[in-house]
CHARMM-style PDB file with segment names, atoms N, HN, CA, C and O in Angstrom:
ATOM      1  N   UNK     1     -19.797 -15.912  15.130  1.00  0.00      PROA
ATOM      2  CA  UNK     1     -18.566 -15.977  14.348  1.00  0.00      PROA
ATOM      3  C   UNK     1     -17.441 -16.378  15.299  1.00  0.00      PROA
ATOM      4  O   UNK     1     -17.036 -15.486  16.044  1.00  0.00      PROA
ATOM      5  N   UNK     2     -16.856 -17.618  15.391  1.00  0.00      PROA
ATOM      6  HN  UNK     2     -17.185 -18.343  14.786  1.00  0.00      PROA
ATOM      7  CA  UNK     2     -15.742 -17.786  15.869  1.00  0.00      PROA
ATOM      8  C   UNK     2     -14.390 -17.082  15.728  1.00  0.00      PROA
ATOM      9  O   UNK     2     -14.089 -16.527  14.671  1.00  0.00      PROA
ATOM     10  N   UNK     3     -13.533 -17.102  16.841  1.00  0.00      PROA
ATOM     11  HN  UNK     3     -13.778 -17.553  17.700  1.00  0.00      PROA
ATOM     12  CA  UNK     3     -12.708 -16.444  16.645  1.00  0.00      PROA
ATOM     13  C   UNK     3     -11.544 -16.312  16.037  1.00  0.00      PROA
ATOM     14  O   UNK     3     -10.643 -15.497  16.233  1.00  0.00      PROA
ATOM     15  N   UNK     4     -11.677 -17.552  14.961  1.00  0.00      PROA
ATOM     16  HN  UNK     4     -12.409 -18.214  14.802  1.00  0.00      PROA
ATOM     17  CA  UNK     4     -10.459 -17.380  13.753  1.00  0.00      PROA
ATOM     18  C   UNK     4     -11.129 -16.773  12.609  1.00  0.00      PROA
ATOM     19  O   UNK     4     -10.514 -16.034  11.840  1.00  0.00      PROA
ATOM     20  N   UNK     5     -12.574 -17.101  12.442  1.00  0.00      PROA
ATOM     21  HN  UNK     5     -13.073 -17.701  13.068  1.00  0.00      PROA
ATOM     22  CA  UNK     5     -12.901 -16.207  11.219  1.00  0.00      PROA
ATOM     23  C   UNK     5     -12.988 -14.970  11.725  1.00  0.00      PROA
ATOM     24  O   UNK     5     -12.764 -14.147  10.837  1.00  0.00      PROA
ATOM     25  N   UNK     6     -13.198 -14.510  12.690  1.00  0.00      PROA
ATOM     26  HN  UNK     6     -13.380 -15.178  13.412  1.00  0.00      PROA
ATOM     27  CA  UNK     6     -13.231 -13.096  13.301  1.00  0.00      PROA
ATOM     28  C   UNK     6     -11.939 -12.178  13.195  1.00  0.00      PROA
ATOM     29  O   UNK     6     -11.728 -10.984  12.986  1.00  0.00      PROA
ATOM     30  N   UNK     7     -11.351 -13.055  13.386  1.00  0.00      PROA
ATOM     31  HN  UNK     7     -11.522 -14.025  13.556  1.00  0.00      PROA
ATOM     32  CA  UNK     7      -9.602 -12.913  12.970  1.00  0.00      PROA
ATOM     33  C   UNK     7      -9.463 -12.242  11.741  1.00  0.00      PROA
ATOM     34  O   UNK     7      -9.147 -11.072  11.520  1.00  0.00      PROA
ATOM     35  N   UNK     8      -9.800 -13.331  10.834  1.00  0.00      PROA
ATOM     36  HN  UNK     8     -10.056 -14.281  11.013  1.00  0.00      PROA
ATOM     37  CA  UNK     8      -9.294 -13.283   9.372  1.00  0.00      PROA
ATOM     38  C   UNK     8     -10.245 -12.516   8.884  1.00  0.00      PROA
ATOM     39  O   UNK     8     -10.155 -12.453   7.658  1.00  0.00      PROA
ATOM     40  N   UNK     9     -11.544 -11.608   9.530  1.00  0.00      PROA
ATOM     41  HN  UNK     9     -11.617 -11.659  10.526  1.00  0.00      PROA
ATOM     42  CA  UNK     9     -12.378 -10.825   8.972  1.00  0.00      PROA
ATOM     43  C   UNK     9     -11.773  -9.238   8.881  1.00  0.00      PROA
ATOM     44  O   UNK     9     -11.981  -8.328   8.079  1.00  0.00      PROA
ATOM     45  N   UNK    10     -10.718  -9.378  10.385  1.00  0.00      PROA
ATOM     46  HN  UNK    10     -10.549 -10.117  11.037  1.00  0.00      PROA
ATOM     47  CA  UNK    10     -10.401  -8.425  11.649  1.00  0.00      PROA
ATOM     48  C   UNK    10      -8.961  -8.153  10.394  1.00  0.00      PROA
ATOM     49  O   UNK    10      -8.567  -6.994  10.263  1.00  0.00      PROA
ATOM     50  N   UNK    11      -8.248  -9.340   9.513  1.00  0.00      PROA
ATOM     51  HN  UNK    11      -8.568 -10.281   9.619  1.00  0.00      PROA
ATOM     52  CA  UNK    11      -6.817  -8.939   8.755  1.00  0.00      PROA
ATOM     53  C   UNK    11      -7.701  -8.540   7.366  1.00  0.00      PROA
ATOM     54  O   UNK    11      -7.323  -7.769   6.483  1.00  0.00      PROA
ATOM     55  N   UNK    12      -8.630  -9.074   7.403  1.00  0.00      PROA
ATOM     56  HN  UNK    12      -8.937  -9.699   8.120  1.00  0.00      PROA
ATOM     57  CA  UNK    12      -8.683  -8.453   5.382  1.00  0.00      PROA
ATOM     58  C   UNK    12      -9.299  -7.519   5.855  1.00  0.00      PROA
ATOM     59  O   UNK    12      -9.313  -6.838   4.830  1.00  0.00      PROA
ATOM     60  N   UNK    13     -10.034  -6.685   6.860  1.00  0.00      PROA
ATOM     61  HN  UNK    13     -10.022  -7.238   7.693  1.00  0.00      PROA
ATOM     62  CA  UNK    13     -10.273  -5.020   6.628  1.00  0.00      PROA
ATOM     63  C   UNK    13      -8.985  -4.319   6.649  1.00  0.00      PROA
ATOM     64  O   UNK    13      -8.488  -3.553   5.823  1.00  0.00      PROA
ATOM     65  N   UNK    14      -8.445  -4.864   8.072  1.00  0.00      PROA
ATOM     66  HN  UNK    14      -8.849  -5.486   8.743  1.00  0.00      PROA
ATOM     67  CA  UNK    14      -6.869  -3.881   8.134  1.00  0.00      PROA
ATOM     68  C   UNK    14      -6.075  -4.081   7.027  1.00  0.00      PROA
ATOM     69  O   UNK    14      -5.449  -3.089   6.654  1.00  0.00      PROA
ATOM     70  N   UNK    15      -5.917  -5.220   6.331  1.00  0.00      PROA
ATOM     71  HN  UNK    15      -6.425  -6.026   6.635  1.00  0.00      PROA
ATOM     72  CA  UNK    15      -5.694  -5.272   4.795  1.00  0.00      PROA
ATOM     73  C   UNK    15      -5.854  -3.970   3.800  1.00  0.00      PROA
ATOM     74  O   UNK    15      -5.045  -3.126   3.416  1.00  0.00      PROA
ATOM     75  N   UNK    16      -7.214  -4.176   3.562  1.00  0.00      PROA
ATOM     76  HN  UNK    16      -7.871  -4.862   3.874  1.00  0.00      PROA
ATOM     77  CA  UNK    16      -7.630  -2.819   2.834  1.00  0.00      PROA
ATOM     78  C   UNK    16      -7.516  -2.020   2.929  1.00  0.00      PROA
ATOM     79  O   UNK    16      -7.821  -1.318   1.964  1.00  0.00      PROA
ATOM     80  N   UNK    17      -6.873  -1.224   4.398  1.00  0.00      PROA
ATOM     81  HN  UNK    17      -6.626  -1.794   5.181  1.00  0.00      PROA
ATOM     82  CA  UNK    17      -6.703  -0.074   4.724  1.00  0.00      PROA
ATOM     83  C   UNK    17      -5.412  -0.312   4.660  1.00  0.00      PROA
ATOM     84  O   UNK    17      -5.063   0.480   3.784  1.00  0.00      PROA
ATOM     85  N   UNK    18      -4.615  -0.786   4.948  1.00  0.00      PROA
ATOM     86  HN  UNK    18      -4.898  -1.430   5.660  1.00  0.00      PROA
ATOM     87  CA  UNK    18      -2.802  -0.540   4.232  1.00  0.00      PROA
ATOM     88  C   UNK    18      -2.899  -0.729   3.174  1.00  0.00      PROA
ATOM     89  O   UNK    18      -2.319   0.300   2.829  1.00  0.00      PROA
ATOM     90  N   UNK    19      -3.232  -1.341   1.967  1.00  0.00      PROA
ATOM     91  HN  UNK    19      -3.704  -2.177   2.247  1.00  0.00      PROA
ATOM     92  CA  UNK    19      -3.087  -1.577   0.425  1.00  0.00      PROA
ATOM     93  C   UNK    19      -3.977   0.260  -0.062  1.00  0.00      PROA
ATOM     94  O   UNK    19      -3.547   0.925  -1.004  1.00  0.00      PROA
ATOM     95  N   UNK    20      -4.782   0.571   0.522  1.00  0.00      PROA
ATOM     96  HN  UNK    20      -5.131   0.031   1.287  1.00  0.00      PROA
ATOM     97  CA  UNK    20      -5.338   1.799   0.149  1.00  0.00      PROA
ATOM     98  C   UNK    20      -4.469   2.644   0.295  1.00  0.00      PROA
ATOM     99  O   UNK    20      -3.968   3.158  -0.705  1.00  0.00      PROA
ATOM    100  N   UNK    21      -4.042   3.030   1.645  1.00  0.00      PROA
ATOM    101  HN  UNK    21      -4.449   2.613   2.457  1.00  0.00      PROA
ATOM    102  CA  UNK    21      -2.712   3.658   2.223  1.00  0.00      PROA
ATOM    103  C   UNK    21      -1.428   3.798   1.932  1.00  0.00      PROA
ATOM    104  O   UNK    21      -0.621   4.704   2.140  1.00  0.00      PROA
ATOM    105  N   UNK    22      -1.353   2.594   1.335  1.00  0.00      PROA
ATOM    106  HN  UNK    22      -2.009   1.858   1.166  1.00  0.00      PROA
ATOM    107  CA  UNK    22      -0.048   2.202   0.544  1.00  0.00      PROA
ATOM    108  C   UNK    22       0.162   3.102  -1.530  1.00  0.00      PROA
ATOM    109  O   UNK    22       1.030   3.566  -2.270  1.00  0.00      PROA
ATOM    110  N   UNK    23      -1.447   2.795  -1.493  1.00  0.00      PROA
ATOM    111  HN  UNK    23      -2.152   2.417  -0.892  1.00  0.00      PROA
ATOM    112  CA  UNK    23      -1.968   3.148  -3.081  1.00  0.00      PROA
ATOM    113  C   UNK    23      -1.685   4.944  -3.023  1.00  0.00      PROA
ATOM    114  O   UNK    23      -0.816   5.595  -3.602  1.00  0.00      PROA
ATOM    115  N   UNK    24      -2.507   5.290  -2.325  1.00  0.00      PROA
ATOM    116  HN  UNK    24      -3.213   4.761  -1.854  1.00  0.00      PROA
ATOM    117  CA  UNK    24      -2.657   6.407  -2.003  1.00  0.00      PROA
ATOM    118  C   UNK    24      -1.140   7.821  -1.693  1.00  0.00      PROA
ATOM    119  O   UNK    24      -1.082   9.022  -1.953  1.00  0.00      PROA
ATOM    120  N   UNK    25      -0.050   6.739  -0.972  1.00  0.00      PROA
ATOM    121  HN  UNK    25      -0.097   5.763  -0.760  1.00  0.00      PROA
ATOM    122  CA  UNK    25       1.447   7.416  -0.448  1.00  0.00      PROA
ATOM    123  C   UNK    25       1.713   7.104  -1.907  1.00  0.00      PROA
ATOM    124  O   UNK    25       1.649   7.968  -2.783  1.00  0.00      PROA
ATOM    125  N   UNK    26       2.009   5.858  -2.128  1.00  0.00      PROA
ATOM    126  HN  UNK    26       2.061   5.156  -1.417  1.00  0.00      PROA
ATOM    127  CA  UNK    26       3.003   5.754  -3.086  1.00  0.00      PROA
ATOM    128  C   UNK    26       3.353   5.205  -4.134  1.00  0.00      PROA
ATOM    129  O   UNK    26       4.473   5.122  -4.637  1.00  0.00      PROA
ATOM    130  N   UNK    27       1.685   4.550  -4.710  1.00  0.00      PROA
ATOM    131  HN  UNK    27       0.775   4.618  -4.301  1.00  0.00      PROA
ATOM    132  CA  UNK    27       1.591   4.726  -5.718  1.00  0.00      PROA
ATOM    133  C   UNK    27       0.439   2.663  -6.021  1.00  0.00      PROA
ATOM    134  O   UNK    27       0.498   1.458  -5.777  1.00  0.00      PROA
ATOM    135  N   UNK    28       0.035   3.189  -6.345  1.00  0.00      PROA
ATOM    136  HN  UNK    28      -0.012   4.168  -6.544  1.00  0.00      PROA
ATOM    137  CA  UNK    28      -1.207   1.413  -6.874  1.00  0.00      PROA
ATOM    138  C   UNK    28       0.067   0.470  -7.094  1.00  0.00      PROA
ATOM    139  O   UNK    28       1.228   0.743  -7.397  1.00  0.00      PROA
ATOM    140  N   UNK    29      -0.651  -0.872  -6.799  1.00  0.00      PROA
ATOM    141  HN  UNK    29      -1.594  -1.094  -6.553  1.00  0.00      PROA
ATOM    142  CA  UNK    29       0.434  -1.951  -7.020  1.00  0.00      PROA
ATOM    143  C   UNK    29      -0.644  -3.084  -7.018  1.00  0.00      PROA
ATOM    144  O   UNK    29      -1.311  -3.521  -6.081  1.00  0.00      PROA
ATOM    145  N   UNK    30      -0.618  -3.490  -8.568  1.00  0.00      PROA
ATOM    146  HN  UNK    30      -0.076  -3.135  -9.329  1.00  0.00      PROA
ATOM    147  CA  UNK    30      -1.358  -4.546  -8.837  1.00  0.00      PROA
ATOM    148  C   UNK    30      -1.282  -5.494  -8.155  1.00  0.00      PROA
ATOM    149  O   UNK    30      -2.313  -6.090  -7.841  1.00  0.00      PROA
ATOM    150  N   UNK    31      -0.139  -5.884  -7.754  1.00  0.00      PROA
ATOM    151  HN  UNK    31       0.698  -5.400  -8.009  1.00  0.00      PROA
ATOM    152  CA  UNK    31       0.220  -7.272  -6.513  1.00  0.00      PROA
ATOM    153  C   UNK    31      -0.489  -7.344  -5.914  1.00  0.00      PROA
ATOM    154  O   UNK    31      -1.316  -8.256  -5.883  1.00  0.00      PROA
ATOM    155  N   UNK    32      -0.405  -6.054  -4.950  1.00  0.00      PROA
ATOM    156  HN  UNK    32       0.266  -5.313  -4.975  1.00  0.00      PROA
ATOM    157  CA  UNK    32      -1.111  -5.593  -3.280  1.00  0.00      PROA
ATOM    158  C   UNK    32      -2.819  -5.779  -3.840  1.00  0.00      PROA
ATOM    159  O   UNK    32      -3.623  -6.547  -3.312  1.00  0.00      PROA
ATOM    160  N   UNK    33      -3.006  -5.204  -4.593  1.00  0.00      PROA
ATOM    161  HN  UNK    33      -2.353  -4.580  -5.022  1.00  0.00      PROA
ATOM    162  CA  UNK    33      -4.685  -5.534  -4.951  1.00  0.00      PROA
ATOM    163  C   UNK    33      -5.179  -6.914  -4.920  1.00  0.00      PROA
ATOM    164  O   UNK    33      -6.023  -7.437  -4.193  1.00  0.00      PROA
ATOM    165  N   UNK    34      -4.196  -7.561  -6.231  1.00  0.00      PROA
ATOM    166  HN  UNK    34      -3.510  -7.135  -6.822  1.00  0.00      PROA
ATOM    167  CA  UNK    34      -4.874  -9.091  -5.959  1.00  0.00      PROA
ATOM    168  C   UNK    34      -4.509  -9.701  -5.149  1.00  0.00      PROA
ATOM    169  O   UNK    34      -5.120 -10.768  -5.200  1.00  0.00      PROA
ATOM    170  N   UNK    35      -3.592  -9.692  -4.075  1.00  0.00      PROA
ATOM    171  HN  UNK    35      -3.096  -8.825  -4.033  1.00  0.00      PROA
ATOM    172  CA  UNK    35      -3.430 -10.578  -3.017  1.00  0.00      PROA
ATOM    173  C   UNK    35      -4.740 -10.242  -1.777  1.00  0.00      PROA
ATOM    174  O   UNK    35      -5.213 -11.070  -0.999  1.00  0.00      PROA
ATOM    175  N   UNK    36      -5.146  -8.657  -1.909  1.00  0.00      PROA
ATOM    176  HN  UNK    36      -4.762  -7.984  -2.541  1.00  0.00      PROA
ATOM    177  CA  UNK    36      -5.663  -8.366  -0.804  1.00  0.00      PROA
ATOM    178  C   UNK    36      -7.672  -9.224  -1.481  1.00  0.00      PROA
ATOM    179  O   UNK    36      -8.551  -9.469  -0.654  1.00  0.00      PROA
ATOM    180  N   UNK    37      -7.832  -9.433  -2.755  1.00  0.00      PROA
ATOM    181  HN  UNK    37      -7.118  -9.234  -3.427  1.00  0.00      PROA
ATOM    182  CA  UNK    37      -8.926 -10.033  -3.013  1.00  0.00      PROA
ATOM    183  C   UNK    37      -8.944 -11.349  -2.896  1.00  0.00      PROA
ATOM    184  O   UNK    37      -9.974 -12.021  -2.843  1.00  0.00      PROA
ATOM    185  N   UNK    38      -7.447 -11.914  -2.834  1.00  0.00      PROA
ATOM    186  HN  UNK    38      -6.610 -11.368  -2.877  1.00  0.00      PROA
ATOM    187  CA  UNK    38      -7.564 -13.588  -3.043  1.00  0.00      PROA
ATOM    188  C   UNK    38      -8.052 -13.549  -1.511  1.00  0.00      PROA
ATOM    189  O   UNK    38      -9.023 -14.269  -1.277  1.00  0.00      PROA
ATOM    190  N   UNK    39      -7.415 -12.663  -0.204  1.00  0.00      PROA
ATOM    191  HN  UNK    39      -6.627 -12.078  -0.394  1.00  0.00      PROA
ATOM    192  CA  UNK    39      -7.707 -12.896   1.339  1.00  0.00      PROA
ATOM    193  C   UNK    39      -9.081 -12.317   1.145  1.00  0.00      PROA
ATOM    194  O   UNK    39      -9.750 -12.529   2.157  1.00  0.00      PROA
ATOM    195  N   UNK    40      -9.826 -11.590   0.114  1.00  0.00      PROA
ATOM    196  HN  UNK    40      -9.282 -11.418  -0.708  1.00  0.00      PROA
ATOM    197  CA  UNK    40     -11.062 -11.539   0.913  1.00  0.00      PROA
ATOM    198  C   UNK    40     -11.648 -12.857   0.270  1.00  0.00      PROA
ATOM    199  O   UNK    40     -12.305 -13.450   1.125  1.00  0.00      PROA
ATOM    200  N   UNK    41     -11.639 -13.444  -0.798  1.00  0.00      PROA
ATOM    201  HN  UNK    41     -11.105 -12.962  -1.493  1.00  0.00      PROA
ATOM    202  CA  UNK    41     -12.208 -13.944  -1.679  1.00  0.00      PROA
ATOM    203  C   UNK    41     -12.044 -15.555  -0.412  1.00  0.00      PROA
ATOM    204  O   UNK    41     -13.049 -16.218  -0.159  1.00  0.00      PROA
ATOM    205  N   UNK    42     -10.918 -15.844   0.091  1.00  0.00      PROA
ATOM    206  HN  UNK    42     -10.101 -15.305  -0.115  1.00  0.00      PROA
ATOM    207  CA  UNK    42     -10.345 -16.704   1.130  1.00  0.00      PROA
ATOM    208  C   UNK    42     -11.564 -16.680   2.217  1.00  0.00      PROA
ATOM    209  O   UNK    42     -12.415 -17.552   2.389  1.00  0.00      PROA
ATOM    210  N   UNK    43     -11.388 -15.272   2.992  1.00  0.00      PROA
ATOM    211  HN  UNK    43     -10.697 -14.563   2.852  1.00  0.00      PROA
ATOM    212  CA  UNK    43     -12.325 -15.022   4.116  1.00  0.00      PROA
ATOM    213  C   UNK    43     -13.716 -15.404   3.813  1.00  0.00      PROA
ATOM    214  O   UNK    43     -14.219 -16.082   4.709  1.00  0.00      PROA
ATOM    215  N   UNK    44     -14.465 -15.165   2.824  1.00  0.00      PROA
ATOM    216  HN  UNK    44     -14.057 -14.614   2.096  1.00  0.00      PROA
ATOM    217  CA  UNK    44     -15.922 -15.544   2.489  1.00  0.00      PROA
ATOM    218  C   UNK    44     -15.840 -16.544   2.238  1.00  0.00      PROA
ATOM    219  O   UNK    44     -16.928 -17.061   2.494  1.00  0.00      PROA
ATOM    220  N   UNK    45     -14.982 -17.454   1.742  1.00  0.00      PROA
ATOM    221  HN  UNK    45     -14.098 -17.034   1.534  1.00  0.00      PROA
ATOM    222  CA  UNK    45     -15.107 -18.918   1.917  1.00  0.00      PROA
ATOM    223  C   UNK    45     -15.061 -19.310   3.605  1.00  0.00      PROA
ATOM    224  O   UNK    45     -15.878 -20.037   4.170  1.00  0.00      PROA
ATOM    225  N   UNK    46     -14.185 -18.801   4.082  1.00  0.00      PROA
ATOM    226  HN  UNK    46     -13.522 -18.210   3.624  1.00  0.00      PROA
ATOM    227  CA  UNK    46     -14.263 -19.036   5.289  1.00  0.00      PROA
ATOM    228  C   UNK    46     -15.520 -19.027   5.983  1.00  0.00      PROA
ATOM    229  O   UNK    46     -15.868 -19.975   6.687  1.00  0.00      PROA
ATOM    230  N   UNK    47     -16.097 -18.171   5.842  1.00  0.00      PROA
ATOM    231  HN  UNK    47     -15.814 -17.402   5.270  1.00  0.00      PROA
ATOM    232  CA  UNK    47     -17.621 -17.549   6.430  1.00  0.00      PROA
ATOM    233  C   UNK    47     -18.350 -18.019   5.842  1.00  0.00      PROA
ATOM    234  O   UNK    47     -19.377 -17.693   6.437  1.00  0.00      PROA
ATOM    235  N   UNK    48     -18.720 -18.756   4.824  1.00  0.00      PROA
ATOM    236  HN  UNK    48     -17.886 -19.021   4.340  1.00  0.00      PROA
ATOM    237  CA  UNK    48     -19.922 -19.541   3.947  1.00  0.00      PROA
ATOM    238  C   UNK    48     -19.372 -20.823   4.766  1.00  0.00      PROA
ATOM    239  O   UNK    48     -20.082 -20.931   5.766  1.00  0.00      PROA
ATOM    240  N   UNK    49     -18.386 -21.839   4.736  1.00  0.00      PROA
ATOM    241  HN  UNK    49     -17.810 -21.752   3.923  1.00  0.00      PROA
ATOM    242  CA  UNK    49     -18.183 -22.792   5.020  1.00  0.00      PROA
ATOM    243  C   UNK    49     -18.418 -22.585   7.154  1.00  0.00      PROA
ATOM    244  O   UNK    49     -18.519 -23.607   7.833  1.00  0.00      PROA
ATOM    245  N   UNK    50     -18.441 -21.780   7.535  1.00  0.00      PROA
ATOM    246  HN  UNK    50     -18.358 -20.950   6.984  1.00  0.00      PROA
ATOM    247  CA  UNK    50     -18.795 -21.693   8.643  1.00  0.00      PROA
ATOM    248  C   UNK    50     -19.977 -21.661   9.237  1.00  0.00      PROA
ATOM    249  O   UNK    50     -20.261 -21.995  10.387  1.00  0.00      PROA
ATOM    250  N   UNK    51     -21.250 -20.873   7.647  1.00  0.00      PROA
ATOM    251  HN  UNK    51     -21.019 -20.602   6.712  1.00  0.00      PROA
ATOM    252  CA  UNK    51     -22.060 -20.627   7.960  1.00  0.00      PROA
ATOM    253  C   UNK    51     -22.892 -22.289   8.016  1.00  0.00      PROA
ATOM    254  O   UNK    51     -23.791 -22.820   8.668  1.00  0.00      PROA
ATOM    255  N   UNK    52     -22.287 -22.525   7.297  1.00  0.00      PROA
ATOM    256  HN  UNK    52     -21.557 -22.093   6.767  1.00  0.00      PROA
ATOM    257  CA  UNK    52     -22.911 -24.032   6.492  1.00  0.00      PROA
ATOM    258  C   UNK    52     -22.741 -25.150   7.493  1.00  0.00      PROA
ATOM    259  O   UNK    52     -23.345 -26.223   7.486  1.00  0.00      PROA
ATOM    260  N   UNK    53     -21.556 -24.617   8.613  1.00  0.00      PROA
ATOM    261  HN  UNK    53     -21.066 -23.746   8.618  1.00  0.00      PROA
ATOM    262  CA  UNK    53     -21.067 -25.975   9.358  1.00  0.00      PROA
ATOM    263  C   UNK    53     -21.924 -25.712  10.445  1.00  0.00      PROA
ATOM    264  O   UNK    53     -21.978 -26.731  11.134  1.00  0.00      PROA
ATOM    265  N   UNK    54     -22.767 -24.615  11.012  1.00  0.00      PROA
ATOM    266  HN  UNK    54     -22.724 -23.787  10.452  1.00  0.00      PROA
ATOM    267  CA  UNK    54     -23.447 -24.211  12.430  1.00  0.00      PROA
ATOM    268  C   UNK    54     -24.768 -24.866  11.612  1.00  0.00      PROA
ATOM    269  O   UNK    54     -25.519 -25.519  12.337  1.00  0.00      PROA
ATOM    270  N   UNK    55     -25.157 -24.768  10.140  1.00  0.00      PROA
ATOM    271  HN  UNK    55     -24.547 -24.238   9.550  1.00  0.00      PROA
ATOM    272  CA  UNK    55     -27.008 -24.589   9.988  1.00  0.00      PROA
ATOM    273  C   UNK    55     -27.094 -26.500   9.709  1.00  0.00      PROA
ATOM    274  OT1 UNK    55     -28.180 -27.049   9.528  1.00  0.00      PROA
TER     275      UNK     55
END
């Protein structure tokens, strides 16, 4: 895994853990949810198109 998808693997966990954190203090926020799925939904493109560019 190169080190920009490693990156962007490394922001949508820490992602999930502030949008949880965030849910959790002070209250769910539909925003914060779907933005944090469009970056994972982003990242696995990232990682399929990576996987696809090494095989």
């Amino acid at each position: 895994m190169p080190g920009s998808t490693k990156a962007m693997a490394a922001l949508t966990v820490g992602g999930l853990v502030l949008v949880t954190a965030y849910s959790v203090t002070i209250g769910s926020s539909g925003w914060l949810w779907f933005a944090w799925v469009v970056l994972m939904l982003v990242t696995i493109g990232a990682l399929i198109a990576r996987g696809t560019e090494e095989g």
